[in-house]
C-alpha positions in Angstrom: 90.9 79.8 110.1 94.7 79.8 109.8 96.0 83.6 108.8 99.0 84.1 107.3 99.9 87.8 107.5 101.2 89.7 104.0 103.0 93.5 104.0 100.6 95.1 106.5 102.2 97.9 107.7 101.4 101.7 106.8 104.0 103.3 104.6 103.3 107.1 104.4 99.7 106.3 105.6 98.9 103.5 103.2 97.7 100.5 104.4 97.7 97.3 102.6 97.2 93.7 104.4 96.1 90.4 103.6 95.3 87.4 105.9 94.8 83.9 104.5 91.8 81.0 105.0 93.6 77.7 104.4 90.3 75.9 104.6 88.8 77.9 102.2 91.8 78.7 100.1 90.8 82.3 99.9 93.2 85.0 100.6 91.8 88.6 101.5 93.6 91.9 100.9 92.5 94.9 102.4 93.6 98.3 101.9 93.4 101.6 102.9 95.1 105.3 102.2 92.9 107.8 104.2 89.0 108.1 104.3 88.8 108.3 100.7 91.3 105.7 99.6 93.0 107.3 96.7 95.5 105.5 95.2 98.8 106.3 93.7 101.6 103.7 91.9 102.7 102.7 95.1 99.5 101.5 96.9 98.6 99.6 93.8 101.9 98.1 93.6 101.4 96.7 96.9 98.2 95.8 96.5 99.1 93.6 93.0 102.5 92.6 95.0 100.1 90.7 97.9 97.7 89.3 95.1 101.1 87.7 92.8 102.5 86.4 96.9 98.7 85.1 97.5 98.7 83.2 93.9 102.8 82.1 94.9 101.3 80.6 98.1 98.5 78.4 96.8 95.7 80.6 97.2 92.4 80.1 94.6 91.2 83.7 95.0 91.2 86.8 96.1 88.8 89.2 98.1 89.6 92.9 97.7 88.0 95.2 99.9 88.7 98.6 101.8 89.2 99.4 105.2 87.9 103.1 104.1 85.0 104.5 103.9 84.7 104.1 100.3 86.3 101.7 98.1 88.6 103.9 96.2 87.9 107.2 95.0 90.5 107.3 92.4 94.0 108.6 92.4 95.1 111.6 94.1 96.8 114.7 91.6 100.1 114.7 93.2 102.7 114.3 90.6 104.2 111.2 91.9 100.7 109.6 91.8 101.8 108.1 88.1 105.5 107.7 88.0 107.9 106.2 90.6 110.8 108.9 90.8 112.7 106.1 88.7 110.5 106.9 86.0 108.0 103.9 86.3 104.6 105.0 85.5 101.8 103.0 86.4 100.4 102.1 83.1 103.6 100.5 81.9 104.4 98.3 85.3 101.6 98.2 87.7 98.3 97.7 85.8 99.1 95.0 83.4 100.6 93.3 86.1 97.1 93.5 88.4 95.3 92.3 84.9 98.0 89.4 84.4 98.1 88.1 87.9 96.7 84.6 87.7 93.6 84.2 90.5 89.8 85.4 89.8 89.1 88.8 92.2 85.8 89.3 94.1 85.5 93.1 94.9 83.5 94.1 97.8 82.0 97.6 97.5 81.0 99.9 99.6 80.6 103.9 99.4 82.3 105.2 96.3 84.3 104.0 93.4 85.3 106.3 91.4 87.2 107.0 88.3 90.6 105.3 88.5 88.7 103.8 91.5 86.2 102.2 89.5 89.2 101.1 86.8 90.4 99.2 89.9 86.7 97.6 90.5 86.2 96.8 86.7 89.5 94.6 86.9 88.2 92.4 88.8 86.2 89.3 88.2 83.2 90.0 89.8 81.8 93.3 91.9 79.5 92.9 95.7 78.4 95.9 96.2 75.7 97.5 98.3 73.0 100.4 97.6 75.0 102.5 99.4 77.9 102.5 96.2 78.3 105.2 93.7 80.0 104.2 90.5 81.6 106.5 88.3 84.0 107.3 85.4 84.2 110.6 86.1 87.3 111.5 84.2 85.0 114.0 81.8 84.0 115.8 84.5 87.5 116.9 85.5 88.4 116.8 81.5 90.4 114.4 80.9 90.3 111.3 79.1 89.5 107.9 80.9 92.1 105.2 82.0 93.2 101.7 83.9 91.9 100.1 81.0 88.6 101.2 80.8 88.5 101.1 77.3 88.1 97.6 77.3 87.0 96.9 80.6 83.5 98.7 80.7 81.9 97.8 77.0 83.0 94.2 78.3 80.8 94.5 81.2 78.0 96.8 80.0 78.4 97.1 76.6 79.6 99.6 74.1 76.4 101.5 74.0 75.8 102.0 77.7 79.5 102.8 78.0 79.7 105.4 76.3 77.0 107.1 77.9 78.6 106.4 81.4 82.5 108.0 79.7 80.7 110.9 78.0 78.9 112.1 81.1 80.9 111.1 83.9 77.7 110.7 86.0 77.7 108.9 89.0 75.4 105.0 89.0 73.9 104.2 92.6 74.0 100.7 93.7 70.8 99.3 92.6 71.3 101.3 89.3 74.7 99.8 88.9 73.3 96.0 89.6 70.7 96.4 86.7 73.3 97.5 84.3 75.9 94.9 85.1 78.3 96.8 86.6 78.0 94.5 90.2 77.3 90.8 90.5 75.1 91.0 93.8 73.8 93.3 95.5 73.5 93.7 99.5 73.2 95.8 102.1 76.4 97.2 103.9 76.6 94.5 107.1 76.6 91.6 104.3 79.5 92.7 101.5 82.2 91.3 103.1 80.1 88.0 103.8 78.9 87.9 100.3 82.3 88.5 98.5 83.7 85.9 100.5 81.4 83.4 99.9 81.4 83.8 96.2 85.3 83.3 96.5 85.0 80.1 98.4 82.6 79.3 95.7 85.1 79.2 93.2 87.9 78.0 95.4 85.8 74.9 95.1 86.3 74.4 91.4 89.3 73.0 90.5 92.4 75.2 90.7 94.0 74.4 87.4 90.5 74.5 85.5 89.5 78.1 87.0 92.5 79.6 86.2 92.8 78.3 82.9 89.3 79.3 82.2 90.1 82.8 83.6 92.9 83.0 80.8 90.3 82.0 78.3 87.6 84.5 79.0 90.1 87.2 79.4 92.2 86.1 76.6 91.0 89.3 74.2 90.9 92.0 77.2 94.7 90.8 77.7 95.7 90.9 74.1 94.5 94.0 73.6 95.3 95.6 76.7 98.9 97.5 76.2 97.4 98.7 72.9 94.4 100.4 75.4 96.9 101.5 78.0 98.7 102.7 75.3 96.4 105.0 74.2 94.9 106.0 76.9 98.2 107.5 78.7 98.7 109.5 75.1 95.2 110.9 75.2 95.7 111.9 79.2 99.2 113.0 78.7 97.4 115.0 76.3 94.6 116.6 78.2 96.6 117.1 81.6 98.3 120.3 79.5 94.8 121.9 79.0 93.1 124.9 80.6 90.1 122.4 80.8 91.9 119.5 83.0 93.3 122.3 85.5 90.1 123.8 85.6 88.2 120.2 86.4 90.7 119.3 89.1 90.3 122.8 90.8 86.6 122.1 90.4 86.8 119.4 91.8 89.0 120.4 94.7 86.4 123.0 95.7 83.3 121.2 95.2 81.6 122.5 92.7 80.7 122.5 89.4 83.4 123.1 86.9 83.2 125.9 83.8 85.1 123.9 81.3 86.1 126.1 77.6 86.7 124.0 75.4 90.7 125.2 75.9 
């Protein structure tokens, strides 16, 4: 295996690094910000950064996994999660960009992904997961509306019907639950994700590289058309909710561990 090393290096505890097989033409990008791997607009901005290098430099797809305990457990609330203190905010630059960039995505999961967490896993092509993973969409339980393009991304995978169940109730989907409803390819047990996702990547990285991604843009012609409309919408409606007595009383919920008393306010 020949590595070739990408931005690696912690910046304010982040951790995102990527490493290359030439013989395989896969690159893999792992990442990490704490036990929980929350994310803000700067970890995913690296993260789509070593994806658009990876695509640069000939790579035919992508493996993104953790070095966390969980796969991403969604953003964090600080206020600079969102917007760069230029005024970027993350639906505008960052998550078009991680649905434009050009090479199919593997996801290997393990432990939890959670609301904007789980946005990050529905991006991608495909989803390894393991019993062990909780799924969830869990922006109604800390009441606010859902994002990352979830709109579109989760009736897509499960259907309308099915998704809206999952929005309204925020509830979280074991593994083996989440494998019979679409929401992961394969499922395996923890000491095989890693292999899995990688060998569905070298799968694909067998295909030919113009005809896979020009296949990609087919199949994901619609989501892309209609994805600033979605993002769009999505930031009004959580713009929206973030000024309530309900949201504040989620995220305290939340924060504390129990169960929130939400009014309607």
């Amino acid at each position: 295996m020949n590595t070739r090393p990408e931005p690696g290096k912690a910046v304010d505890g982040q951790i995102v690094e990527s490493s290359h097989d030439s013989t395989r033409h896969v690159t893999t990008i792992r990442f990490a910000n704490g036990i929980n791997n929350f994310f803000d607009i700067t970890l995913l901005g690296r993260l789509v950064t070593a994806i658009e290098e990876a695509a640069a430099a000939g790579a035919r797809a992508v493996v993104l996994e953790s070095l966390g305990k969980h796969f991403c457990a969604g953003m964090n609330f600080r206020p600079d999660t969102l917007v760069h203190g230029g005024g970027a905010h993350i639906y505008d630059d960052i998550v078009p960009r991680i649905f434009a960039q050009p090479l199919p995505i593997v996801a290997a999961i393990d432990g939890a992904a959670i609301g904007g967490g789980f946005g990050l896993a529905l991006s991608a092509d495909f989803r390894v997961a393991t019993p062990h993973a909780r799924f969830a969409a869990n922006f109604a339980r800390i009441g606010i509306s859902h994002g990352f393009g979830t709109s579109l991304t989760l009736p897509r995978i499960v259907g309308v019907q099915r998704a809206t169940e999952i929005l309204y109730t925020g509830r979280r989907i074991p593994g083996h639950e989440a494998y019979a409803l679409g929401l992961c390819d394969h499922l395996v047990e923890p000491d095989a994700v890693s292999e899995r996702a990688h060998e569905l990547a070298a799968d694909i990285a067998t295909s030919s590289p113009l005809a896979v991604r020009s296949i990609r843009r087919t199949m994901r012609a619609s989501l892309l058309d209609n994805l600033s409309a979605a993002l769009a919408e999505e930031r009004r409606e959580q713009d929206r909710l973030r000024g309530t007595a309900d949201f504040a009383e989620g995220v305290m919920a939340y924060r504390e561990q129990r169960t929130p008393v939400f009014t309607g306010r």
